[in-house]
N, C-alpha and C positions, 0 to 999 in steps of 0.2 A: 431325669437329666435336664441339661441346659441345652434349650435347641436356641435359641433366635439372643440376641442381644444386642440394645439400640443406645447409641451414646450420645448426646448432642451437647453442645457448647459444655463441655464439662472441661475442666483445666484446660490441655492446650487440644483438646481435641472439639473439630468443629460439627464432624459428624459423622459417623460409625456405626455400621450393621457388620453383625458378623452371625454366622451361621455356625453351628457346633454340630458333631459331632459324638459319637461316641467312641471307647479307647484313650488312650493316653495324647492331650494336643500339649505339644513342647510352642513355647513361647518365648523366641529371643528375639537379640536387637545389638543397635550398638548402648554404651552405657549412655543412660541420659534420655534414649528415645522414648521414653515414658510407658515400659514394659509393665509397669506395676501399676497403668491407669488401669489398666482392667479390673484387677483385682479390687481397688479403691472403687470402681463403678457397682462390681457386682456385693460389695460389703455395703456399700454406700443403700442399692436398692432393698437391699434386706434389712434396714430400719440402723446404720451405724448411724453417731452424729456426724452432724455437719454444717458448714459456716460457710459464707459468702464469699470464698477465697477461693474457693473449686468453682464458680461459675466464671467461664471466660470471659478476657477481660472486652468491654463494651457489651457484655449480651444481660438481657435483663434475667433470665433462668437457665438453669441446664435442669435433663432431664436425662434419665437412665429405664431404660422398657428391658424387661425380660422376660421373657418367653421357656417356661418348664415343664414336664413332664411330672406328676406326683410318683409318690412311694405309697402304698396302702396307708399308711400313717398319718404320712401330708393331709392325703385326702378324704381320713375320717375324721382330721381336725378341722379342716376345713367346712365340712358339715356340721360340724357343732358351732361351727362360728356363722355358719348359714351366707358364707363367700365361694362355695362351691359351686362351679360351671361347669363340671366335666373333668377328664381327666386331663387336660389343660388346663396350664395355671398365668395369668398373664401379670405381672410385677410392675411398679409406674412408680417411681420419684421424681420429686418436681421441688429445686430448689431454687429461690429467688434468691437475688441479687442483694437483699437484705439479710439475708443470714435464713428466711424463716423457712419453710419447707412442707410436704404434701405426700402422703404415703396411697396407695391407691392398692389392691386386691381383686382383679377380674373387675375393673372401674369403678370398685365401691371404697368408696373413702376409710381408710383406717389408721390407729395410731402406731406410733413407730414399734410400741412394743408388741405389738400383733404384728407386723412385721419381721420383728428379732425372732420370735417363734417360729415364723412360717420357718426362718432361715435355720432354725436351728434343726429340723426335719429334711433338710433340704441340702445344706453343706455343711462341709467342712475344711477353714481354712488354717495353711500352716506355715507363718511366715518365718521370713529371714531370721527374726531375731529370737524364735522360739525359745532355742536354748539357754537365752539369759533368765527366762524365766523358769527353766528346768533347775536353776540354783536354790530357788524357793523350796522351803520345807511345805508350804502349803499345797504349791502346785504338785508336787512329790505326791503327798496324801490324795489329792485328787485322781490322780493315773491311777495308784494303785484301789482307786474306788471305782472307776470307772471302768475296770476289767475286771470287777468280782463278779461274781455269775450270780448272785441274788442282790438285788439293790435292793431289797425290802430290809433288809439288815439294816442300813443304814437309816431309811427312813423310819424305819423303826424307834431307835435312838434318839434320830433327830424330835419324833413328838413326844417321846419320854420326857428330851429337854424342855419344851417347851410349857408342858405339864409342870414339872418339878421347877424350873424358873417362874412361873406365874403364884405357884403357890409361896415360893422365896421374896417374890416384892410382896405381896401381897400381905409376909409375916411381917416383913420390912415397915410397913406399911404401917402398921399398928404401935411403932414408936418401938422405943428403948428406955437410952436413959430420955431422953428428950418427949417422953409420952404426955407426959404431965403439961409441958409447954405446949403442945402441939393440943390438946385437948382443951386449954386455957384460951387458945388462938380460935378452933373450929366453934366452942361456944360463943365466943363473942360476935363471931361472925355469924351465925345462926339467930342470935337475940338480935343484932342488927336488921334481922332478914322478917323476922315472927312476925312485929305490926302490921306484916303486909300479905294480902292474900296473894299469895303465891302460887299461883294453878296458873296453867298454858289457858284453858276460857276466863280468868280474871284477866289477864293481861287482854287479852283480846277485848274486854269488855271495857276494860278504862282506856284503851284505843280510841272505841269506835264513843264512847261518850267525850273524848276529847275532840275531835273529829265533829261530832254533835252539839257540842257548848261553845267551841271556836267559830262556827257557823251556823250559831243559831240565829240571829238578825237577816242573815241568808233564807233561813229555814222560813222565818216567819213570814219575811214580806212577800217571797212565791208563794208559797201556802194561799196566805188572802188573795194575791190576782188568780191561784187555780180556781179559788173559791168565787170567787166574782165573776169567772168567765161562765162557770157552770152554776152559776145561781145567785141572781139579784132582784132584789124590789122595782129596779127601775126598768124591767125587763129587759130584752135582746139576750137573755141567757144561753146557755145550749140547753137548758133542761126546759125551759122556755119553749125554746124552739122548738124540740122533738115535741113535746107536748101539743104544742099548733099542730104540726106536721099530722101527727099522730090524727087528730080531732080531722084534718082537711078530708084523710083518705078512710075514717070509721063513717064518717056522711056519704059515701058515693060507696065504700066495699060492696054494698049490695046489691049495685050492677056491674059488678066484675069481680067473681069467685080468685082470678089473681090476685087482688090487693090485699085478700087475705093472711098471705106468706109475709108483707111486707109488714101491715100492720101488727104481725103477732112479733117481727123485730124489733121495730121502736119499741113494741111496749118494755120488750126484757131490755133494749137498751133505757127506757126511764125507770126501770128498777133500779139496774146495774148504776145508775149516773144519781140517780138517790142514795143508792147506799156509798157512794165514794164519796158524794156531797159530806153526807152524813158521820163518814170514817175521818174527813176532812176536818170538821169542825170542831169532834171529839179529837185530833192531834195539836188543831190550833188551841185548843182551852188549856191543854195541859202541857203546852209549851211553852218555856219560860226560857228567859232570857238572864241567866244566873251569872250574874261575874265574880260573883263569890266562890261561887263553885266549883267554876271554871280557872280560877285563881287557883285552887285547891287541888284539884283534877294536875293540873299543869306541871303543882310543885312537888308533887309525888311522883309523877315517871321524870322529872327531871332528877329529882333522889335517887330514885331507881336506878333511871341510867347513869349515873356516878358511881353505883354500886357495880353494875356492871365493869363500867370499865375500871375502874379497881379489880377487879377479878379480872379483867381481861377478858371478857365474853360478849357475847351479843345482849342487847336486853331480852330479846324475845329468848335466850337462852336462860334467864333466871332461875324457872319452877325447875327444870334438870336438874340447875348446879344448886340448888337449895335442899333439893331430894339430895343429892349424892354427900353435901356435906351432913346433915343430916345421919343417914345411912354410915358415914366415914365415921362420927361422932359416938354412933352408937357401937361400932367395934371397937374404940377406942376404951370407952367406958366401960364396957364387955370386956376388959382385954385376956381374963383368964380360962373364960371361956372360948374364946374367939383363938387366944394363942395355940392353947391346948389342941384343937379339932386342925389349925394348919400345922403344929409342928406336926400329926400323926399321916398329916395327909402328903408334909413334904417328905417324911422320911420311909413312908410307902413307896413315894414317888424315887426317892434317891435310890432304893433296892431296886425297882426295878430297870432303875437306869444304868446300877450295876450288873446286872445279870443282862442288857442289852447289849453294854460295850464289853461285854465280857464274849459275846457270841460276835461283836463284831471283830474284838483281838482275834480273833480262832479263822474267823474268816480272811483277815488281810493276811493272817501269817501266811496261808494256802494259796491267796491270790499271790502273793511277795514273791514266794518261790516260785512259783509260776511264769510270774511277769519275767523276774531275774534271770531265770535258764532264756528265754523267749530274746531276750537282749543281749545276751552275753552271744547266742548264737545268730543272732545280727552283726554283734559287732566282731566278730569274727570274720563278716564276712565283706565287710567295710573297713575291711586293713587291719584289724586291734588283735592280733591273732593271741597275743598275749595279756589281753587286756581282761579283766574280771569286772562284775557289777554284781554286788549286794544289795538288797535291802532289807532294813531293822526296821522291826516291828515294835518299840518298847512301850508296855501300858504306865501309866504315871498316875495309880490310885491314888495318890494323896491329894492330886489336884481336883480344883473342883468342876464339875462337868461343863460339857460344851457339846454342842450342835452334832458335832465328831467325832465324838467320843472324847476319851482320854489318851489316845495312841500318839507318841512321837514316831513317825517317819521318815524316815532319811536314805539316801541314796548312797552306797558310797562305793568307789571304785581303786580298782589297781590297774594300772597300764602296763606293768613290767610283770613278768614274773617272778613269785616270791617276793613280793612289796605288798604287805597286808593293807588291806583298803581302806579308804581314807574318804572325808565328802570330798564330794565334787568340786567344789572352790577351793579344796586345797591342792587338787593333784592335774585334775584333767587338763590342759591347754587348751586355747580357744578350737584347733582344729578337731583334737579328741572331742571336747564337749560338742561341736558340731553332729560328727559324727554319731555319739552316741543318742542325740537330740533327734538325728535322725532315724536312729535303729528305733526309739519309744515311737515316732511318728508312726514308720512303715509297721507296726505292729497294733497302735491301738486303732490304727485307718483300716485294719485289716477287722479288726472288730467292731467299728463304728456300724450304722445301720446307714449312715444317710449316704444319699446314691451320687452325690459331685464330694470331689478333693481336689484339694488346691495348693501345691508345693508352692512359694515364690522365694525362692534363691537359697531351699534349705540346703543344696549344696557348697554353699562357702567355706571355701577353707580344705577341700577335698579336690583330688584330680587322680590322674592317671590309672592303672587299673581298679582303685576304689571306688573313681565314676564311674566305670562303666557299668560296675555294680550295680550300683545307684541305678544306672540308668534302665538295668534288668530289672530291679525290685519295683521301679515306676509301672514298669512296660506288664509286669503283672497284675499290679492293681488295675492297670489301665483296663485289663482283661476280665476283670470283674465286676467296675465301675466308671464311669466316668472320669478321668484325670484331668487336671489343667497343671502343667508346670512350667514356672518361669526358669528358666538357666540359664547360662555362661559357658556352660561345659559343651565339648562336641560329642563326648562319650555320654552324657546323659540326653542332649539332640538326635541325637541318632537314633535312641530305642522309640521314640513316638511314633506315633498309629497317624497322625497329622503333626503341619506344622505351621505357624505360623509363625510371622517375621515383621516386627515392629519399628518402623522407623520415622523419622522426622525430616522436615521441609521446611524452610522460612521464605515467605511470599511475602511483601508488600511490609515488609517490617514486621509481620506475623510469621508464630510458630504453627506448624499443625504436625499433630500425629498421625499416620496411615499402620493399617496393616494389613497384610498381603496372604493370604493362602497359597503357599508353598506347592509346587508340583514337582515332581521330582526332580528336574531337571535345576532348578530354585534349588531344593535339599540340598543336592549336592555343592552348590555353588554359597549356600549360607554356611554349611559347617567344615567349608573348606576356608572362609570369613572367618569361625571359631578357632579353627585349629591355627591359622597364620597371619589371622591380623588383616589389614589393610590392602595387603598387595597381593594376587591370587596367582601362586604360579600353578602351572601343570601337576609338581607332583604333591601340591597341595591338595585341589582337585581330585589325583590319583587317590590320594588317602582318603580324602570324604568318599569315596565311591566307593572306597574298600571296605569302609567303615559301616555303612548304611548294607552294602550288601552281604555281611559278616551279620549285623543286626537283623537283617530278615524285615530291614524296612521300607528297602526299596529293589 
């Protein structure tokens, strides 16, 4: 669950702790009080994007901290990610003033998609405008995948595709009509490539000899002063000198059994400074100063590298792309061979990917009916006493495969009785679609695993005894999970286990947001606010007290 949550200069809010709860926490306000920062804070810290438009205005950062409880899940992925502290989980974004931003995991630095993870173990949110994306055929498919009771079905499918797609470029790959052209093109660029020793240590090696023939007047003239310092005719050498050195303390070592340690050093150092002399000498002989060579040297990786960027590659990426055209050339060439061994392996591949979505068809049909009684007996109870929800399962073998199967899905509904069902954008109105947006919500959140939910204003478009519904169905989950719900309604305020109440302030030409933990006494006087507006009379009042003590919330 979500215990702690810290908000600073983030839009108009300056600064915000709030403490949570477990049960269902109702969250209203008047419109405009910026009831929905939270929701933007707590999506914000779980890796959503974001831009330097949500940092308050004059502050260089906001920042959003939150403080969670894991699910066994959380916290066996979180040991695999080796960001585990316990079974506290502490959350930290940090957005500058430039757009750029800072994801943080129990204080260790992470990227936002490690983030989107954590959060997807963690919550689930369901906003206002869910139901326009309930129109969607895909998002349709999605529900009814994510309430089938084996997901290996699909992911089954899904590598079949991936299998039988690789083998399809790959046939693709080897030409058509156009094989001939393409075999004409990869040869040329190959005989372009052959002159040239193409290995990852040749490249290296005409590097470091360029490197070597650009700097070899460098090379030369230190060379001779290393050589001159450590050995000349006109003495003051260092090999000279140890040599003296040497000679001063072999004439007295034996009246002091120490200077024997010392003298057995010098000597291995006038070995050691002999044979570097010596290694010296043999480099300077054989070091030439080639600008012939080096001319030559030069004009070949500048060829090179024109070949590369022709191809669009790195130079040091050459020998790869020289193997791979190479390799590409010789299936081309092969191509009866080569075609023969993929079409046998794409057409294994495409049976099996038949008999895959053929177990997934059999599976959504069981999920379908499933889900649809499960809805219909929501929205029954969400006012649509007449209302029906189907969904069609149709498989579409002629097409060619996909991630998904072959299945089209579709939702379709009747609101009347004896009016056969129809989709959704043709029949349901905005507040039915609401409605029944929310009956899929209150059912797949009842099957979700992750332990916060998050309503913000999916009751639009609904009131009178259909909220109060609502506000039963919330006050449920609330009893099994953590809830957080934004509202409007008093019959949906009322069923919360907490409440909190968001409002706004302007000070000094600044906006700020607060919000307040409700105690009863607050309850009663917010949603007697909901029920009548502006002006609070008595039997306003009267009603919210009725209301909340009718709910069992106060």
């Amino acid at each position: 669950m979500l215990h702690f949550l810290q908000i600073e200069n983030f839009a108009i809010v300056e600064q915000l702790k709030l403490h949570l709860d477990t049960g269902l926490t109702i969250i209203s306000g008047e419109t405009g009080a910026g009831k929905s920062i939270l929701i933007d804070a707590l999506s914000l810290v779980l890796g959503e994007r974001a831009d330097s438009s949500i940092v308050r205005q004059g502050c260089e950062t906001a920042q959003v901290n939150a403080v969670f409880t894991l699910p066994s899940t959380a916290l066996t992925w979180l040991q695999q990610e080796n960001l585990n502290h316990g079974d506290e989980c502490i959350v930290r974004r940090v957005i500058n003033h430039n757009g750029r931003s800072r994801g943080y995991i129990n204080d260790q630095p992470v990227s936002m998609q490690t983030l989107r993870k954590l959060g997807e173990y963690l919550i689930d949110i369901h906003g206002q405008h869910a139901h326009q994306s309930l129109l969607k055929n895909e998002v349709q498919r999605q529900l009814v995948d994510e309430m089938a009771d084996d997901n290996s079905v699909l992911e089954q499918v899904m590598q079949i595709y991936q299998r039988w797609n690789s083998f399809k470029i790959a046939l693709d790959a080897l030409g058509g009509e156009d094989r001939e052209a393409k075999i004409a093109f990869l040869r040329y660029q190959v005989e372009e490539l052959e002159p040239f020793e193409l290995t990852t240590e040749a490249i290296e090696r005409l590097d470091k000899e360029l490197h070597r023939l650009a700097n070899a007047q460098k090379l030369l003239d230190n060379s001779q002063r290393a050589l001159s310092l450590l050995d000349n005719d006109e003495g003051g050498s260092t090999l000279s000198a140890l040599s003296q050195a040497n000679h001063f303390l072999e004439e007295v070592q034996q009246h002091d059994s120490q200077l024997s340690n010392i003298t057995t050093l010098l000597e291995n150092a006038i070995i050691q400074t002999q044979e570097a002399v010596g290694e010296l000498r043999h480099y300077l002989h054989h070091l030439d100063i080639d600008s012939a060579r080096l001319e030559e040297v030069q004009q070949q990786i500048a060829t090179l590298q024109d070949i590369a960027r022709k191809h669009k590659i790195r130079f040091v990426d050459l020998p790869a792309h020289f193997e791979q055209m190479i390799q590409q050339l010789n299936e081309l060439e092969n191509y009866e061979e080569n075609a023969t061994r993929l079409e046998s392996q794409l057409a294994q591949a495409l049976q099996d990917y038949r008999i895959a979505a053929e177990a997934l068809h059999e599976q959504r049909l069981q999920t379908a009916q499933r889900l649809s009684q499960q809805i219909c007996a929501e929205m029954y109870q969400l006012g649509m006493a007449g209302g029906r929800l189907e969904i069609t399962v149709n498989p579409d073998e002629d097409t060619l495969p996909t991630p998904t199967g072959t299945d089209r899905i579709e939702f379709l509904v009747s609101t009347n009785p004896g009016h056969p069902p129809k989709p959704l954008n043709k029949v349901a109105s905005g507040g039915e679609l609401s409605r029944i947006s929310l009956a899929i919500q209150v059912i797949t959140a009842q099957r979700s695993g992750v332990p916060i939910l998050v309503f913000d204003e999916v009751d639009v478009g609904i009131g009178g005894g259909v909220a109060e519904i609502v506000g039963q169905l919330l006050n449920h989950l609330g009893q099994q999970r953590q809830v957080l719900c934004i509202t409007h309604l008093p019959q949906v305020a009322c069923q919360g286990h907490h409440h909190l109440q968001v409002s706004k302030t302007f000070k000094q030409q600044s906006t700020q947001t607060h919000i307040t933990v409700l105690d009863n006494q607050q309850r009663v006087e917010e949603i007697a606010r909901m029920l009548g507006g502006v002006e609070m009379t008595s039997q306003t009042l009267a009603h919210a007290q009725e209301m909340l003590q009718r709910s069992g919330a106060n």
